[in-house]
C-alpha atoms as one frame of an Amber mdcrd trajectory, in Angstrom:
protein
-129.932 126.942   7.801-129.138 125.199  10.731-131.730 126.634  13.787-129.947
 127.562  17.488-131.735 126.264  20.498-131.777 127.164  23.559-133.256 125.215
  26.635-134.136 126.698  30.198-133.962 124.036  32.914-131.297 122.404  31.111
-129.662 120.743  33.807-132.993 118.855  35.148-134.248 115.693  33.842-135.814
 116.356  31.150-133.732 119.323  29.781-130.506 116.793  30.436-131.931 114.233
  27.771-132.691 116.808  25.306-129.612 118.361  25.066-128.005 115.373  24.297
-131.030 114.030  21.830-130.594 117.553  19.829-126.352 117.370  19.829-126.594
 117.690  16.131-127.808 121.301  16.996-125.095 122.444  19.517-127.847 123.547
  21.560-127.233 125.753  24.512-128.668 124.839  28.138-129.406 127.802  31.099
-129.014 126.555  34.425-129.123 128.028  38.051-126.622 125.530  39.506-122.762
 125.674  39.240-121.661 123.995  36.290-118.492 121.883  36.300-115.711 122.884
  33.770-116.540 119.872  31.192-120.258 121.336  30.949-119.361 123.944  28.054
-122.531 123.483  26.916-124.682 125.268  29.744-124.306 128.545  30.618-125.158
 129.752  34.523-128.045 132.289  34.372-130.657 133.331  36.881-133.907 133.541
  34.837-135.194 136.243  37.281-132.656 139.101  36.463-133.853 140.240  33.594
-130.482 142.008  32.757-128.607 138.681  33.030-131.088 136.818  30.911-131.369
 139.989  27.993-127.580 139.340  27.609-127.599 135.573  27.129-131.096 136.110
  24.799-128.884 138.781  22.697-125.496 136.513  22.027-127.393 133.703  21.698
-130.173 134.783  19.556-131.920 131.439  19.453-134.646 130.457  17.096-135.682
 128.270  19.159-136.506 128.207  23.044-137.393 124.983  25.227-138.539 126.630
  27.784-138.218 123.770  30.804-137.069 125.804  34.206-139.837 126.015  36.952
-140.645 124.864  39.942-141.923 121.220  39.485-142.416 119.848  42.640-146.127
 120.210  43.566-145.907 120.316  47.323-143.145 122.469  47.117-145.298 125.360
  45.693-147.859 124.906  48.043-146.122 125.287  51.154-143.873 128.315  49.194
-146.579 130.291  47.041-144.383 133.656  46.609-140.532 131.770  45.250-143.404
 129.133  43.143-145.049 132.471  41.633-141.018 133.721  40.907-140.138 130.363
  39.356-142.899 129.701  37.420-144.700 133.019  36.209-142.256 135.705  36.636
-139.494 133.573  34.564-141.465 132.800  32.499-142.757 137.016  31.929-139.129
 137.719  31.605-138.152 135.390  28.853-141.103 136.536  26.829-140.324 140.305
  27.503-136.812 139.318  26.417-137.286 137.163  23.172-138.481 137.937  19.607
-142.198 137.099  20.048-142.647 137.683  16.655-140.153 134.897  15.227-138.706
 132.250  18.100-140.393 129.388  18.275-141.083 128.755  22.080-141.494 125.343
  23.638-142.957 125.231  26.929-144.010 122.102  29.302-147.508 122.493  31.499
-149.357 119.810  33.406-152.533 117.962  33.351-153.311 119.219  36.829-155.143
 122.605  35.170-158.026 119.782  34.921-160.017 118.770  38.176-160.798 115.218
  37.025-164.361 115.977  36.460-163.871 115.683  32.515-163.756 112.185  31.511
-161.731 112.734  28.913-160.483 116.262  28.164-159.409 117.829  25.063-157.128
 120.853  24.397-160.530 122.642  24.209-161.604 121.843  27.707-162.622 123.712
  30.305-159.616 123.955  32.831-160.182 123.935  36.822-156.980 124.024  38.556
-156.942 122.725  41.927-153.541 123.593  43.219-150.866 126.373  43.133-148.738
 124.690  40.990-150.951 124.035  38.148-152.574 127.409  38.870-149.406 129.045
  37.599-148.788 126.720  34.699-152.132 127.463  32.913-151.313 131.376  34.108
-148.136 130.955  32.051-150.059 129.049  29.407-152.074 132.629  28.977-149.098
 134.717  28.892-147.668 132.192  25.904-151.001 132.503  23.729-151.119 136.482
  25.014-147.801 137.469  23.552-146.325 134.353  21.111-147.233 133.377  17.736
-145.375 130.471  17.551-145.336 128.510  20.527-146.393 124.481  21.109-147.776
 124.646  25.018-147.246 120.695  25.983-149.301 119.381  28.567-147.747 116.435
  30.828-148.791 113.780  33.221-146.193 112.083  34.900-143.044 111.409  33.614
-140.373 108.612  34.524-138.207 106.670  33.383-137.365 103.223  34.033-135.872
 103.785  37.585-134.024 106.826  37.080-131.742 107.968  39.561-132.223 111.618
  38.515-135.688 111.385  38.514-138.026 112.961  41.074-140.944 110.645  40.030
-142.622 108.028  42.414-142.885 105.920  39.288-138.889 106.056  38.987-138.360
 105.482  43.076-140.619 102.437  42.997-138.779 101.131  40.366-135.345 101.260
  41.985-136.715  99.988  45.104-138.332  97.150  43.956-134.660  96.566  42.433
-133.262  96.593  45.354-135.681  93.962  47.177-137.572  96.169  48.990-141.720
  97.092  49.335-143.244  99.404  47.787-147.178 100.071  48.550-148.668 101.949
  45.304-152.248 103.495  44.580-154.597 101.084  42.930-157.617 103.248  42.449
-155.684 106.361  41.448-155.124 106.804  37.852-153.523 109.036  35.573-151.758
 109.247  31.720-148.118 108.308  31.749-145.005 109.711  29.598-141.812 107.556
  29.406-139.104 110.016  29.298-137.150 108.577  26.219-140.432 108.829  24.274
-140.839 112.369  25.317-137.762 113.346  23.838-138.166 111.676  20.430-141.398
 113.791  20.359-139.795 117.098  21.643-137.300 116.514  18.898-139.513 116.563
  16.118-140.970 119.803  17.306-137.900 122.052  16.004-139.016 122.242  12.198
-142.729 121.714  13.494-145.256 124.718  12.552-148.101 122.822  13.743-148.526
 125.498  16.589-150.712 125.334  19.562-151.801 123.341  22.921-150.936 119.509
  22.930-151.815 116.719  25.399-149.480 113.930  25.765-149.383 111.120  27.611
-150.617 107.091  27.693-153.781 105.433  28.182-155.032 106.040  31.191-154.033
 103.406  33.858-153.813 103.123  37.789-149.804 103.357  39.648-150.189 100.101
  40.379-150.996  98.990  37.220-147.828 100.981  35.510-145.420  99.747  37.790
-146.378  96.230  36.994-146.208  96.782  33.451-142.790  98.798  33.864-141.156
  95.890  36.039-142.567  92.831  33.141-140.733  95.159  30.356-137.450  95.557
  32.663-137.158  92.091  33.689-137.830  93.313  37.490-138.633  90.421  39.610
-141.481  91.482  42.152-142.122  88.613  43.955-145.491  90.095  45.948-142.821
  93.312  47.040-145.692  95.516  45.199-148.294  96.036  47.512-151.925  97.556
  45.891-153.644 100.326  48.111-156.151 102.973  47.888-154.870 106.348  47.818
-156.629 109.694  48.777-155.238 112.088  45.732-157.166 114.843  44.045-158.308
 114.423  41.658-158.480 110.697  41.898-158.507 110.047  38.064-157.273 112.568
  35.390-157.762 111.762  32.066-156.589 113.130  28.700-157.414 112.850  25.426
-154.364 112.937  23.374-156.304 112.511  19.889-154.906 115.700  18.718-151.486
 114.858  19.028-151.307 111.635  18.007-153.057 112.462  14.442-150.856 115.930
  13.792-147.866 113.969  14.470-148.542 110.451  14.246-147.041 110.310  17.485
-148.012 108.043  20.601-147.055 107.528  23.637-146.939 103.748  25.636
């Protein structure tokens, strides 16, 4: 029997790519924006009125939920706490209050930043230590998913880019289409972190629909400084540099955040570059 999906966030960057990499479903996308006419496939909801969403939850009655819509930008929920809680938690409370806990299948993306970079090398198993607001609210979700779903796949992300997207709010992607475009770009050489390529993320997002492998998952690459990426993204794309990439020490906490992504890689056979 063919499953229905349904994805919150849809019209973001990840969401975006999925619902085109999981056409084969005629998935459905929820979005806050106004959709234009040709976008029959996303339907306008706002994921805080619970009456709104209960309606789209009851025609719809997906199997499956990616569950993408939050408030992503880090510095965003620190300087608005109260909206970041809204757009985070209290969506988040609402689709679970609205959805067959017992039998959909939720999908939902957290972060690496629930670790302080003190682990070396953290497993699903580790202890967490948020440091900001942001990541504060995606391991709260994280609780309310193990709390009330049985089958759910919690994904935790570092950064994601592309290869100098345009709809991309990454640094990774910016650098990328400025070094394009000629122009300098000064990026951290002592601050490192995991990496996901979009495109790869989807493949791997994909294969979660008949997946009953349930459960927390780290993703991302080996662990690798800005600097370094970006050099390695511009030799794959054929981007010229020419000394426009400029190495310099950066002051972010945690300065390095690993992850060990042993777990996924041997359930799924998966990896990420």
């Amino acid at each position: 029997m063919k499953k229905t999906i349904l994805i919150t966030g849809a019209s973001g960057f990840i969401g975006t790519k999925l619902l085109i990499g999981l056409k084969d479903y005629d998935p459905i996308g929820i979005t806050r924006r106004e959709k234009s006419q040709k976008e029959n496939f996303l339907i306008k909801c706002d994921l805080t009125n619970q009456i709104e969403l209960k309606k789209i939850i009851f025609d719809i009655n997906p199997n499956i939920v990616y569950h993408f819509a939050a408030m992503t930008n880090p510095q965003r929920n620190e300087k608005n706490p109260e909206e970041a809680r809204l757009l985070n938690v209290d969506i988040t409370k609402n689709l679970i209050k609205t959805i067959d806990t017992t039998h959909t299948h939720l999908v939902f993306l957290s972060t690496d930043k629930v670790f302080d970079g003190t682990n070396m090398n953290p497993d699903e198993n580790s202890k967490t230590n948020p440091l900001w607001i942001y990541s504060n609210l995606k391991l709260e979700c994280e609780k309310i998913i193990k709390d009330n779903m049985i089958k759910y796949h919690i994904v935790r992300l570092p950064i994601v880019h592309g290869n100098g997207n345009e709809n991309s709010s990454s640094f990774i992607d910016g650098a990328l289409i400025d070094l394009k475009g000629g122009k300098k770009v000064n990026s951290f050489i002592n601050v490192k972190r995991c990496y996901v390529k979009v495109d790869e993320l989807i493949i791997f997002l994909m294969k979660l629909v008949n997946n009953s492998e349930y459960g927390i998952y780290h993703a991302g690459s080996a662990l690798m400084s800005y600097y370094t990426r970006i050099m390695m993204l511009c030799k794959n794309n054929d981007i010229t540099i020419n000394g426009r990439l400029v190495p310099v020490e950066g002051d972010a906490k945690p300065t390095i955040q690993n992850l060990d992504t042993n777990k996924l890689e041997q359930t799924f056979n998966f990896s990420f570059s």
